[in-house]
N, C-alpha and C positions, 0 to 999 in steps of 0.2 A: 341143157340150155337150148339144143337146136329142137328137139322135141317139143318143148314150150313153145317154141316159138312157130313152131309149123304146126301148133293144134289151134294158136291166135289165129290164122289163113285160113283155117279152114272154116272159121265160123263158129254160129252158135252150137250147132248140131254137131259137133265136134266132142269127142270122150273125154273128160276133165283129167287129170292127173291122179290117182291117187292118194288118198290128204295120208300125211307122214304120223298121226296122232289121232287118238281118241278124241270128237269133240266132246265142248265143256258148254253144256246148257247153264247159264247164270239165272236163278229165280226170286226176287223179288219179296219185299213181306209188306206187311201193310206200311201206306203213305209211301211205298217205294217205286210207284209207278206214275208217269205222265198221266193225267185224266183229258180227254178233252170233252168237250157240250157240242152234241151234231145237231146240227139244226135238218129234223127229218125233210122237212118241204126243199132247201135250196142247198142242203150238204157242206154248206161252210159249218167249218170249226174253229172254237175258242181254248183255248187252253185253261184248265179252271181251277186246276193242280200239276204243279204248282205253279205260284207266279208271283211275284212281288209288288209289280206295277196292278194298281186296283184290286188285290188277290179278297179281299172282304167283298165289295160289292158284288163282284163276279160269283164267287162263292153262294153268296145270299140268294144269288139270283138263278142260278143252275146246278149247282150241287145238292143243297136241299133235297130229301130224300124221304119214304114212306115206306117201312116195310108193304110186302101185299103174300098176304096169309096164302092165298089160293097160288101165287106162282114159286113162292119161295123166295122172291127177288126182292129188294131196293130198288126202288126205282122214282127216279127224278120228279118232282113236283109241275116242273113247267113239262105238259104233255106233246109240249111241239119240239123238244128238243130228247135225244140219249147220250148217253156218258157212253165213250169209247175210247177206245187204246190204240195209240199208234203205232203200225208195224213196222216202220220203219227202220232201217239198218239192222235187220234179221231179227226183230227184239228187241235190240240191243239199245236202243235212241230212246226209247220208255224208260228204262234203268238207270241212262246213264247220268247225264248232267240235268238233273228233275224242272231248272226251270235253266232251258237254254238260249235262253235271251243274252244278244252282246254284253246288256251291261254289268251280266252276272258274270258272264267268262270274262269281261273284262276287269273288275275285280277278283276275280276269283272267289267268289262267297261260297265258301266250303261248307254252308248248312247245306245248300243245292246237289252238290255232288257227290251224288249216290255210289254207283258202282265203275263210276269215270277211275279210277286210280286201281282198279281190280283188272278192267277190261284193256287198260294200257301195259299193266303187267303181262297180261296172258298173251298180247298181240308183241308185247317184245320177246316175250318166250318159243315165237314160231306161229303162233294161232292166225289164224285167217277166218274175217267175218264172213256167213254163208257158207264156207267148207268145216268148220272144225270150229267156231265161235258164234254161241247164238246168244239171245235175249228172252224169259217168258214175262212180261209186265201184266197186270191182270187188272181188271177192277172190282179194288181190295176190298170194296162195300159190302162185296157179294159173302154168304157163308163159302168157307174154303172145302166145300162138299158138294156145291153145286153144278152142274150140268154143264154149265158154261166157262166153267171153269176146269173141271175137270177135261172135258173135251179140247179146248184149247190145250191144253196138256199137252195130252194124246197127240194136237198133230203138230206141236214141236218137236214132241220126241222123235216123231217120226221123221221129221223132214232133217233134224241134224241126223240122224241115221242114215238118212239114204244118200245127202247129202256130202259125207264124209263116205262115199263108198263103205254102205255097211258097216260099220266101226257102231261100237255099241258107246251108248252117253254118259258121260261125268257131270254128273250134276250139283252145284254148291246154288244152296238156298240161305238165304238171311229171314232171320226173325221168323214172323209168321210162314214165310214163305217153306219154312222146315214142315211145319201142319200140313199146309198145303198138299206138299208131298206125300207126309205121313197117311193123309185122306187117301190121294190115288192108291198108295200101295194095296190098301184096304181095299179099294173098290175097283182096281184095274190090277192086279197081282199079277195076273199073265202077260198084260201088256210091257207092265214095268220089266219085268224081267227077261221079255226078249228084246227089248232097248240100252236099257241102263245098267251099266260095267260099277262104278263108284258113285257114292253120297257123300259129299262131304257138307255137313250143318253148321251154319254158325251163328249164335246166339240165339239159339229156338225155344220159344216157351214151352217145353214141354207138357209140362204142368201148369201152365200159366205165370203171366206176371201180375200176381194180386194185387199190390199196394195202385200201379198204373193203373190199371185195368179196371179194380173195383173205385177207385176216382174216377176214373172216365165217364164212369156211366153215371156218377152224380155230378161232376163240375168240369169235366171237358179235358181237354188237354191242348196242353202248349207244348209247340215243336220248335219254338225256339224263344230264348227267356232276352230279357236284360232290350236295349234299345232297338232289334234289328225285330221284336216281336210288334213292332209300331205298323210294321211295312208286312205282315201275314196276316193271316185267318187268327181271328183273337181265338180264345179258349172257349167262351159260352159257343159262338158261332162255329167251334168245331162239335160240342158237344152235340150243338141239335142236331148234325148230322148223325154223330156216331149214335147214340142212343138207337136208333132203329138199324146199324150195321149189325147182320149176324156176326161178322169176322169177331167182333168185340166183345158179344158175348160167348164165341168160341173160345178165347183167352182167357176169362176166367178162374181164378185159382180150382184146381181138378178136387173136389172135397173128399174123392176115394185115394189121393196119393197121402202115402204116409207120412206127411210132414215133419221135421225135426221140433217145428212146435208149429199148430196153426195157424195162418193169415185169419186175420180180424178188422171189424171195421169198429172204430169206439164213435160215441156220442157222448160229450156230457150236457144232459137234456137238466132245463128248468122246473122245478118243480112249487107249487104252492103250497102250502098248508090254508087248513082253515083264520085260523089268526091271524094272515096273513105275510106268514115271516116265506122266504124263499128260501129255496137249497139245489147245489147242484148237482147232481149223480152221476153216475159213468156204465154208460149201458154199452154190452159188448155181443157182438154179432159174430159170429162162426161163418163158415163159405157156403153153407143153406141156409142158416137165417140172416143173411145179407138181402136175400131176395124180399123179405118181408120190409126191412128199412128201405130199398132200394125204390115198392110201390110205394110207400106213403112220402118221399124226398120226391118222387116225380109223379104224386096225382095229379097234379093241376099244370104239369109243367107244358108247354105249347108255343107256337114260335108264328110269327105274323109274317103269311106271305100272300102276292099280291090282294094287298089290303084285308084279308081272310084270316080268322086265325085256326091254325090245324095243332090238334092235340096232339102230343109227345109224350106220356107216359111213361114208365118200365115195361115193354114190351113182354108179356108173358108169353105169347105165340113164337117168339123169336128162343127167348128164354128156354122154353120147349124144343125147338130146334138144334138149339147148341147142348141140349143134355144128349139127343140123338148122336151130335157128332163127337160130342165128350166118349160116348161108348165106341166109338168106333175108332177114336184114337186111341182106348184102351187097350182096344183087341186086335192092332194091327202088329203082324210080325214080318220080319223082314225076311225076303224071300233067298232061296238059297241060293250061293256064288255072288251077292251084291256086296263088294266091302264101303264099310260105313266106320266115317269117322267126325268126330266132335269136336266141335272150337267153342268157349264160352270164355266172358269176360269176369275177370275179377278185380276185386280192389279199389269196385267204383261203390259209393253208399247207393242203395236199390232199394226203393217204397216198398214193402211189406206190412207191416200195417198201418191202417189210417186212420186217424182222430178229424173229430171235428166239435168245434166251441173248446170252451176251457172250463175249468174250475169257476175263476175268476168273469168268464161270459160265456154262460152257458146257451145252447141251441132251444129255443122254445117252444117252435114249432118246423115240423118236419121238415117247410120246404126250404126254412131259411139254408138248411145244409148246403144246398147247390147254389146258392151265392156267398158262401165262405170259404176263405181260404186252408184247406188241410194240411196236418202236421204229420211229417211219415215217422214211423220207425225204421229204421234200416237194415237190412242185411245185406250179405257182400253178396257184386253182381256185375251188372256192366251199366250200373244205373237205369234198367229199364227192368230187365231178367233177372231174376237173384239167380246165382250160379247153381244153387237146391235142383231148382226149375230143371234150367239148362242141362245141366249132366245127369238129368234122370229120363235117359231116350230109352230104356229096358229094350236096347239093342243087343247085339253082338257086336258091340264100337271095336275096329282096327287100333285105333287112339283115341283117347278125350284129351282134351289138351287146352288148358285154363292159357286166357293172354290178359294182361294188365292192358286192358281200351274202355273205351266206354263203347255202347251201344252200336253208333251209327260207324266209329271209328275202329272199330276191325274189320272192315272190308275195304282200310287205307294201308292196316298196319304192316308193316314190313314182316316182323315174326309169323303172322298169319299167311301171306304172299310165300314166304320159304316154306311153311308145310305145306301150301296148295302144291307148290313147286314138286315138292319132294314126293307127295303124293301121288302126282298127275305123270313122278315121273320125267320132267322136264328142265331146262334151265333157261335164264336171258343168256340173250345173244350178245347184247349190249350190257354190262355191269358199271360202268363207268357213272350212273347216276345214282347217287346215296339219296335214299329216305332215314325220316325217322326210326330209330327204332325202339322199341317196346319189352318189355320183360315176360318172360314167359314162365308159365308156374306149371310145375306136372302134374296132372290130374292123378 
């Protein structure tokens, strides 16, 4: 106590205490980080993800996105502005409550609240932000192999490194943000492993999530369904962006993983005869001939911005880019002395294959597909991941370890919080506040 208190006197230049624990870098997966619109000439910013109040116009107007073949990057339509991430509170304000406006934390609208219920666990556990507790938010447009990403890595890692006097990093990723990872190892191997002590992943496409993933790229996706989807980025208006995000074709069902049975896309397309009688048929697409349905549902497809209209295609350039990273996430191995361990969700129904038209109204022409609504197949998951995916890291896993959540909701769930606990080593100081809790299945 008197030592604390005589290193406050003496100032900034003062020698920190040494942090009592490993810090714990928290990483992020797609749509799990703040976006903002920097307006390059006058540096004010807009928050563009997420937001509730006007979240469509805004979106329309600064999110909008182009791949660009020559730099590798997405990048924003209106040339006076760039998408940036805010550093703020070590990382950690990116992750946490996604649209942190009053009148979400005054409600509490739990679609917003990302890694807020993760970050309060670990800060009652002992953790202190900037010594032993960080944030990496990224922007998730980007392919999870790029430069800018990768690097921003790098100098997280380092600064929770030096930052917690030397103390090597724990790192827990969600979603994409496990690739993310899985990319550096592959391509900073030395680095990682003179940083980072533990991996702990949770819910990571390993192998993709087909049924999401290959809808995505023909009819968009909704982040949140039923009356509160009124007040977000509709489904088409997320579509146009994703369509040119490498992350998205990164995720892709993996076509070389051994499937228990393969992801497919069905159509049942219209057919005429001569005579004029009709009939409907059911054509079935494999995870390489997806790409052939996928250019003729988005030949003509393009989106109107200021008053212009700009083509949106199936990017085959991008396409090409995510098979480069597809092999690189094949051949990453985990490096020696890092333990690594696996969370994935079960018991939620997870899109796996997708139809589109029926029997009864069939698809007649290609591009009708991306204005129809698809019908999934199911298998068990966490309703985004099928769990197949998930526990197939062809790691050296410490544990895999199935929890009954859905997607966004095991980095709330209580069962999940006691193995980070257990893992990391640690306990609350305070137990006096019950959560939910959740069932857990053994891998």
């Amino acid at each position: 106590m008197l030592r604390r208190y005589s290193c406050g006197l003496l100032g900034s230049g003062s020698v920190p205490e040494p942090a009592d624990r490993d810090p714990v870098l928290l990483i992020s997966g797609i749509g799990g980080t703040i976006l903002h619109s920097k307006n390059k000439r006058f540096g004010c910013e807009t928050r563009i993800w997420v937001r509730l109040l006007l979240a469509e116009m805004e979106f329309k107007n600064k999110a909008w996105s182009v791949y660009n073949p020559e730099t590798g990057y997405t990048e924003v339509l209106d040339d006076s502005t760039e998408i940036v991430v805010p550093q703020d509170d070590y990382g950690l304000y990116a992750i946490d409550i996604l649209d942190p406006s009053a009148f979400v934390k005054c409600l509490h609208i739990s679609d917003c609240y990302h890694f807020h219920e993760m970050i309060e666990m670990l800060v009652g556990c002992g953790y202190e932000k900037g010594t032993t507790l960080f944030g990496y938010g990224y922007d998730f447009r980007q392919s999870n192999r790029i430069d800018q990403l990768m690097d921003g890595l790098k100098e997280r890692l380092k600064t929770a490194y030096k930052a917690s006097g030397g103390r090597k990093v724990n790192i827990i990723s969600h979603s994409m943000g496990g690739l993310l990872v899985s990319c550096f190892i592959s391509l900073h191997g030395d680095i990682f492993s003179e940083y980072v002590n533990k991996w702990i992943g949770i819910a990571t496409p390993f192998q993709g999530a087909p049924g999401c993933i290959n809808d995505t790229l023909l009819t968009g996706l909704q982040f949140v369904e039923g009356f509160k989807s009124f007040f977000f980025v509709s489904r088409w208006t997320m579509h146009q962006l994703l369509v040119e995000c490498p992350s998205i074709y990164e995720m892709l069902p993996n076509p070389d993983f051994k499937w228990k049975k393969e992801p497919v896309v069905q159509v049942w397309r219209k057919h005429s005869t001569e005579d004029g009688e009709t009939s409907a048929e059911l054509e079935t697409y494999g995870c390489t001939q997806c790409v052939t349905l996928f250019e003729e549902a988005l030949a003509n497809n393009e989106l109107n911005y200021d008053g212009k209209s700009v083509a949106l295609p199936f990017n085959t350039a991008i396409y090409k880019w995510a098979s480069g990273t597809r092999k690189i996430l094949d051949s990453v191995k985990l490096p020696d002395g890092i333990s690594f361990y696996n969370i994935y969700g079960t018991s939620f129904d997870t899109p796996f294959d997708v139809c589109y038209g029926s029997e009864s109204s069939p698809i007649e022409k290609s591009s009708e597909i991306c204005h129809s609504m698809p019908q999934y197949s199911n298998v068990d998951g966490d309703g985004t991941v099928p769990s197949e995916s998930a526990k197939a890291d062809h790691f050296e896993a410490v544990e895999r370890v199935g929890i009954m959540a859905d997607h966004r909701g095991l980095l709330d769930d209580e069962n999940v919080h006691k193995l980070i606990q257990k893992w990391l080593g640690v306990s609350p100081k305070d137990t006096s506040k019950k959560k939910r809790i959740g069932k857990v299945v053994d891998a």
